[in-house]
Every structure is written in C-alpha cells, then in structure tokens.
N, C-alpha and C positions, 0 to 999 in steps of 0.2 A: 699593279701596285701604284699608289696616286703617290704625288708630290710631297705628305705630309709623311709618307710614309718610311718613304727614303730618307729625310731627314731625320726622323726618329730614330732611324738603322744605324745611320752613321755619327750621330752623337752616342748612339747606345757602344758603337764601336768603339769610340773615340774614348769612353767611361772607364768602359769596361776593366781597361789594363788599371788603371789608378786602383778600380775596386778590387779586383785579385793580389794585386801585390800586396796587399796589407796582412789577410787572412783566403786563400782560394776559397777556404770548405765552408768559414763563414759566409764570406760574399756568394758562394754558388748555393748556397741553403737561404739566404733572404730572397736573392732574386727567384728563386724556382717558388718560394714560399706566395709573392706577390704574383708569379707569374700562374700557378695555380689559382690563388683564391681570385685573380681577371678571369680564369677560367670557369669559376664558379659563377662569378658574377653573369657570365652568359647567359647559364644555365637560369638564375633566379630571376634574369630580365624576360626569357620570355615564357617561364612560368608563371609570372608578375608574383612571384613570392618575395616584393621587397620587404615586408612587414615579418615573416618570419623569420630573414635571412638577416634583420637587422635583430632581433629577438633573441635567433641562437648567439648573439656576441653576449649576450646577457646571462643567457644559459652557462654560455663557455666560462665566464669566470664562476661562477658556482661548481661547475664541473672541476675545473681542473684545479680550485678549493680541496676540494673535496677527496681527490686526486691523491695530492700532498699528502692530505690529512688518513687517508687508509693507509698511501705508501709508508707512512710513520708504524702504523700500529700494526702494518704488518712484515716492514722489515728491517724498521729500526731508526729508516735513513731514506738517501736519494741520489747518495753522491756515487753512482755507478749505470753504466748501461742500463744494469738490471732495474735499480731504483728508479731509472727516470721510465723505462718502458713500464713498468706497473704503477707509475703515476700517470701516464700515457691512455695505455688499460683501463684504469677504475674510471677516472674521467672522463672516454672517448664511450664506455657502457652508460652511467648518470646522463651523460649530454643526449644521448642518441635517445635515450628512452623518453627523455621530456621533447625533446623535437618529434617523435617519431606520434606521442601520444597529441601532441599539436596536432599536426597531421592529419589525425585519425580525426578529431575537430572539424577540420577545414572539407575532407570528406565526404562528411557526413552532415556539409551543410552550414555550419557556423561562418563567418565570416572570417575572413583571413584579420585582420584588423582586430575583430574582438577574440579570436584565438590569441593571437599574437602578444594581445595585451593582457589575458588571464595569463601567459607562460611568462613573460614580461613582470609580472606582478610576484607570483609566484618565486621567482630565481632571485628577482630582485631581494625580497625579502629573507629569503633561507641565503642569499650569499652574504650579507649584512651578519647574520647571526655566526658563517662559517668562517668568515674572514677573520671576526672576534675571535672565535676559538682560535684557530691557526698561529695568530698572531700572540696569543698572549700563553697559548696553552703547551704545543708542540716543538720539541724544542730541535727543529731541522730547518735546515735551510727555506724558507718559503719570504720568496721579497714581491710584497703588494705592487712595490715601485714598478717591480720589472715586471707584473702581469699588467698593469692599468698602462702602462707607456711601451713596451715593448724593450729588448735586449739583446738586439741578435748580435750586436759588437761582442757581450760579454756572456755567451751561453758557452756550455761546452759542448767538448766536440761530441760527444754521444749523445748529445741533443741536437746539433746540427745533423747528423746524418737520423737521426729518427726524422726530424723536418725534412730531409732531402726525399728520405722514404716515402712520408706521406704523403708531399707535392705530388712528385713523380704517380703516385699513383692516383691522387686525383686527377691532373695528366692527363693519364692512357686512359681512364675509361671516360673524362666528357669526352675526349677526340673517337673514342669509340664510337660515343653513343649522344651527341649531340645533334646530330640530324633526328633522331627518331624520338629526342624529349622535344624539342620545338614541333615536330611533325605532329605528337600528341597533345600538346598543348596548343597547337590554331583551335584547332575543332576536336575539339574531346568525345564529347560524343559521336559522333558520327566514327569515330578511332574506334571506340568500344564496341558498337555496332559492327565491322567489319571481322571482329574478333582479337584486336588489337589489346592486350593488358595492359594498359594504361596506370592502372595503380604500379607496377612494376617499375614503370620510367619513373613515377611518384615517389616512389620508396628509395631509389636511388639519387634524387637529386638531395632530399631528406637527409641522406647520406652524406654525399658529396659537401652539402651545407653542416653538417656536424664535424666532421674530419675537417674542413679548411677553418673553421672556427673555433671550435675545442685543440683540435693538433696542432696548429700553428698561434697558439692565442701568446707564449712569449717572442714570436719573431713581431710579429706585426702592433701587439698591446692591445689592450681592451678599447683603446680611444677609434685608435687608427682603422681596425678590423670596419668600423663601419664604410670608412670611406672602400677600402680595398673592396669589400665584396659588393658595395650597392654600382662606384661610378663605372670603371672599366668600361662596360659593355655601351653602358648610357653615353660614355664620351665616343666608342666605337664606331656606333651610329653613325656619326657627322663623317667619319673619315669611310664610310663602304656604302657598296653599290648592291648587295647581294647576300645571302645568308653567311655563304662559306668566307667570303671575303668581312661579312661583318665578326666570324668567329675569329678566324686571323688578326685582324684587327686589333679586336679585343687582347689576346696574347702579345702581341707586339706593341700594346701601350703598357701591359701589364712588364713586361722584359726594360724597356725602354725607362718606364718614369721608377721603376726599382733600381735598374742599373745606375741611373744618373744619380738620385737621391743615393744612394750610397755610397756613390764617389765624393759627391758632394759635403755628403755629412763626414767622412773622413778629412775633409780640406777644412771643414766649420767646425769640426767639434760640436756638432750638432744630431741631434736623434734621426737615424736613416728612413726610419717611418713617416716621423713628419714632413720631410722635405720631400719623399715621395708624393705624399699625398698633395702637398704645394703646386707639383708638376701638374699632378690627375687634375688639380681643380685650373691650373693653366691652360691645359687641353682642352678641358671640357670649355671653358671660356673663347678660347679661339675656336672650335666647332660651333658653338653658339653665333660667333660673330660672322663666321662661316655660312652658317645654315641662316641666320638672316638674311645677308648679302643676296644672294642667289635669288 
C-alpha cells in the first residue's frame, strides 16, 4: 500500500465518525453507493465501455420516470417499501432492456460511440416527454430535483437499505469476477477461442452498469452519476502498481472521496455528491501531477 493510500485511509477514518452521527443507515447507503459504482467504474475502464457507461446515466432517468410513473397506476403510490421496490422493479426491467439492446449493437459490430449515441438520443427524447407527464400528470410523490442532483440526506429509509442492497451486491460479484472480465477483455478473441464465454462476462458488466445507474440514480443524481462511474478507476491508475492493487485502489478512492464529501457536506450544507466528486477531480489532479513528475 503507497503513501497516498494511507493518507486516504486515515482522513477516510478521521470522516467517518462526523458522517454516521448524523444519520448511520444514511451515510452507510451513500458511501457503499459511491463505493460500488468505483467498483463499476473498474469494470467499464477496462471494457473501455466509457460511452455506454456514460449513456446508461441517460437511460437511468427515463427508467426510473417511468418507474414512478407504472408504480402510480399500479399501486396508487410509493410511499412504502413495497412502493419504492416496484418503482425499483419497473425501472431496473426498462433500463436493462435498452442497455442490454445497446449491447447487442456493440456486438455485432457497431461502434460503441455510435451505439451509445442512438441510445443516448433515443432516452433523451422519450425522458423529455415522461418527465412532462410525471410531473404535470401523476399525482405522487416524484421530485426532478431529487433525480437530476441526487438526495441521499433526504431519501427514506426503505430506500436506503434498497441502496445498501444493491451496492452490496454489485460489490460481491465485481470482486467475484473482476479478474475474469479484464482477463476477457485484453484479448477477446483469442478468450473465445479457448472456449472461454466471453459474452457472459458481457452480459454481466451490462448489468452491473444498469444496477449502479438505474439503482442508485437518487443517491448519486443524474449530474453526479457521470463523474462516479467514469473517474474512479481512471484516478486509480496513478496511485497502483498491479491489476489487483489497481482494483483496491479504485475502492479505496471510491470509500474515501464519499466518506469525506459527506462529512463535509454536512459541515457546508452543501450537496454530498458534489463535494465528492470535487475530491475525485482533486485526485485525479494530483495523480496527473504525479504521473508527470516521474
């Protein structure tokens, strides 16, 4: 473990208590929230899926539109477990199907860029016409503010532990299966060749990329979700020597610039999201001046 690392550790310690006293289940549901979608960002850095991974953030507010918008006409409401997990539901099915039909693009040959940007086009324009509806039509709880900027201060708790949920298990399966999606992604071919199913690690990062986007899109906000899934790994880089120690890394800036920023933004009265992401682009800034030097 290098120098920057340590430092990280012990400001993330030194945070930490300021963040739990306020709300635990809150603050242990944004940081595990951030601390996954770093996770993810591994996975999209060395798939080099930054074009679809920035895409499904696009996706994700149409999805979890849309979301709302079923949970209304099919249970009235949303203010309950039940309400929020079948807005969860409808949403996390919508998202996965237009990521997944991207995908099946990229493939089969298309350009990740011009996939990217017919699903991009596409979501853009149907979340324009759902947001309208939502907003002028249904008369439940659905706040734009809180999807485009993110609300983990003021979520409830049956929405933080649905976020704890999903983290966690985006989580367990990169640390699963993160050697064997960059092992398929060096050399793909030659993967396939030996019998290796390569679409399979495909399908699953697909995944992993709709869940930390779609699932988590009120913790993090529609703005912020970009930086969360693209820097991470990108800033990781500068601080590792190795694959395993670049995936560590990555986790330990995602734990770190979440923890602080949410200590912080309790001290500012300031959005937890954005001061996170202040840190990520601090990081990445000193790696950069890092990776010069040398």
């Amino acid at each position: 473990m290098n120098l920057y690392s340590i430092v990280f550790i012990i400001l993330t310690a030194a945070s930490l208590p300021i963040a739990l006293q306020h709300d635990s289940l809150r603050s242990t549901a944004f940081i595990l929230m951030a601390t996954a979608m770093s996770s993810t960002s591994f996975l999209v850095y060395y798939k080099r899926l930054e074009f679809l991974a920035a895409g499904s953030v696009h996706t994700s507010l149409l999805a979890v539109t849309l979301g709302y918008i079923g949970a209304y006409y099919v249970l009235g409401g949303v203010e309950s477990m039940h309400g929020y997990f079948t807005v969860f539901l409808l949403a996390i099915t919508v998202g996965l199907v237009i990521i997944y039909l991207i995908g099946v693009l990229i493939r089969r040959g298309v350009s990740q860029e011009k996939a990217s940007a017919i699903g991009v086009s596409l979501t853009t324009t149907l979340s324009v016409i759902a947001i309208q509806y939502a907003l002028t039509t249904i008369p439940i709880r659905y706040s734009l503010s809180s999807i485009i900027l993110g609300e983990p201060l003021l979520i409830s708790r049956d929405e933080a532990i649905i976020g704890i949920a999903i983290s966690l298990s985006i989580l367990v399966l990169s640390i699963l299966f993160y050697r064997e999606i960059v092992e398929t992604s060096i050399d793909p071919i030659s993967a396939s060749l030996t019998g290796i199913k390569t679409g399979v690690y495909d399908f699953l990062v697909y995944t992993l990329i709709g869940f930390s986007s779609i699932g988590l899109l009120k913790f993090a906000g529609y703005v912020m979700e970009h930086v969360l899934l693209l820097l991470p790994a990108t800033i990781a880089v500068y601080y590792s020597s190795s694959l395993r120690e670049h995936y560590v890394e990555t986790l330990v800036i995602g734990i770190s610039s979440s923890t602080i920023g949410y200590s912080l933004s309790l001290l500012s009265n300031t959005p937890p999201a954005g001061l996170t992401g202040l840190i990520l682009i601090l990081l990445l800034t000193i790696g950069l001046i890092r990776g010069i030097s040398k």
